[in-house]
Each structure stands twice: as structure tokens, then as C-alpha cells.
N, C-alpha and C positions, 0 to 999 in steps of 0.2 A: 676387449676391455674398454676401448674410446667408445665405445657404441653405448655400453652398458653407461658411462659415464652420462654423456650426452640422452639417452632415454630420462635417466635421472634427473637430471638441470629440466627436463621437458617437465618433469611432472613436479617438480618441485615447482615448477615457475607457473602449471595449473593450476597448483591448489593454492598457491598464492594468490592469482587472480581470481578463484574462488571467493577462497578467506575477504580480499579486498571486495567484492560484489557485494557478499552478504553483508557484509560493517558499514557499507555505503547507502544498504536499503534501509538498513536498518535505524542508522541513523539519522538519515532522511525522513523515518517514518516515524520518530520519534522528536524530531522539530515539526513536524505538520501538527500532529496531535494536539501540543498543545499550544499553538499558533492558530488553528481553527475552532478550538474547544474555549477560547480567550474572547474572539472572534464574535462568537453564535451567548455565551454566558449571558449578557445585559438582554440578549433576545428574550433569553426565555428565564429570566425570576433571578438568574444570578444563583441561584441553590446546588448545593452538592449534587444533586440528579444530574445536572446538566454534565459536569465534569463523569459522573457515574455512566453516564449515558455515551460518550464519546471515548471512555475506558472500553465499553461491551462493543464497540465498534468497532474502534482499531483494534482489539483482541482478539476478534473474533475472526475479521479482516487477515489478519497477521496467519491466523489459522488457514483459513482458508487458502492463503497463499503456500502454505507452506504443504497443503494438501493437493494443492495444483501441479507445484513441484515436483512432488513424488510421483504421484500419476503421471505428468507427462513425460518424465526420465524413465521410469519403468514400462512405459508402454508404447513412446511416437518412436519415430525414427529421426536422428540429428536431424535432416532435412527439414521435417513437419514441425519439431521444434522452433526449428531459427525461421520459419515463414511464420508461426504462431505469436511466435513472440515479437518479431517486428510488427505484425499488428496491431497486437495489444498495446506498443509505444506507439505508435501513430494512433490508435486511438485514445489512448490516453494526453498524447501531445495537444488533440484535437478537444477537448475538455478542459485544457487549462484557459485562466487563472482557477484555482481553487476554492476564490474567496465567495461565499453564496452573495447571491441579488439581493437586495433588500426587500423583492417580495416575498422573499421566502421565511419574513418577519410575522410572527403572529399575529394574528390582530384580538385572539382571545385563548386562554388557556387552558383549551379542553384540549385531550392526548399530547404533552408534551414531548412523550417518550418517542411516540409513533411520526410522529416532524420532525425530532431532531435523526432519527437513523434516517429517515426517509432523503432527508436535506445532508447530510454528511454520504448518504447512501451515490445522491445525484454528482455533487459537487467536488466530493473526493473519491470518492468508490473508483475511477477508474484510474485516475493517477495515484 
């Protein structure tokens, strides 16, 4: 019976630290958005695109994370996981600040759309 208890308190206390991971990414990932889409705006016209543009980003971003997730829980081994994902923090740690160079300022406004993923692509994409 103390076993059954104690498995219980285990797993209650994982999905807790679950629960807290994903509300921490999440909410992480939703003060970057619009702290970099505030950021990059005056670069390129200040127009709804711009925010429209950094919406298809982080969404899609969000997506793919969550696409990564699944495949690698259903398919690595814990091990291959926790070697994978410390890398992916050291390389993302390795790309900070997030804030882009001011060359990555336009100097003319042909393909807005294709500069702004490209530069949120560089600048954010791994963190």
C-alpha cells in the first residue's frame, strides 16, 4: 500500500513538473513575440503585415515544436532525448541576445514578408 502511495506522489509530482515546463515555454514564448514583433515594426512600414508576419512565425514555430515533441517521445530513447535536448539549449544559449543587428534593417521595400521570417527565422528561431 506505502508503495502504491509513494508511485503516486511520483507521478503526480511529474506531471506537475510537466504542467510547470509547458506554462513556462509558453509563456516565455509569448512575451518574446511580441517584444521582437514591437522591435522589427518601425523597420519595415509599421503596417499590420508586419505583426501578421511574426503571428505566421511564432505559430507556426509553436507548431513545429510541438511536432518535434511528439516524434521524439515516441520514437528516441530517454538517453538520445536528454543528449538532444541539451544541445539544442546550448545552442540556443549560443545565439542569444535575440534582439536583430541593425543590418538586418531594410534599406528598400521589396519582399517584406521574406526578411521579416528570414530575420526572426536567424535571430529567434533557435531560442
Amino acid at each position: 500500500m506505502a508503495r502504491t502511495v509513494t508511485r503516486a506522489k511520483a507521478g503526480a509530482a511529474l506531471l506537475l513538473s510537466y504542467g510547470a515546463a509547458v506554462f513556462l515555454s509558453a509563456f516565455l514564448l509569448f512575451q518574446v513575440q511580441p517584444l521582437i514583433g514591437r522591435f522589427i515594426l518601425p523597420w519595415f512600414g509599421a503596417t499590420s503585415g508586419v505583426w501578421a508576419t511574426c503571428m505566421l512565425f511564432f505559430q507556426a514555430l509553436l507548431l513545429l515544436g510541438y511536432s518535434y515533441a511528439h516524434f521524439v517521445v515516441s520514437r528516441w530513447t530517454p538517453r538520445r532525448q536528454a543528449v538532444t535536448h541539451a544541445s539544442l539549449l546550448l545552442l540556443a544559449a549560443l545565439t542569444l541576445p535575440i534582439t536583430p543587428d541593425v543590418a538586418w534593417k531594410p534599406i528598400d521595400s521589396a519582399a517584406p514578408i521574406t526578411r521579416i521570417l528570414t530575420l526572426l527565422a536567424v535571430c529567434v528561431g533557435a531560442p
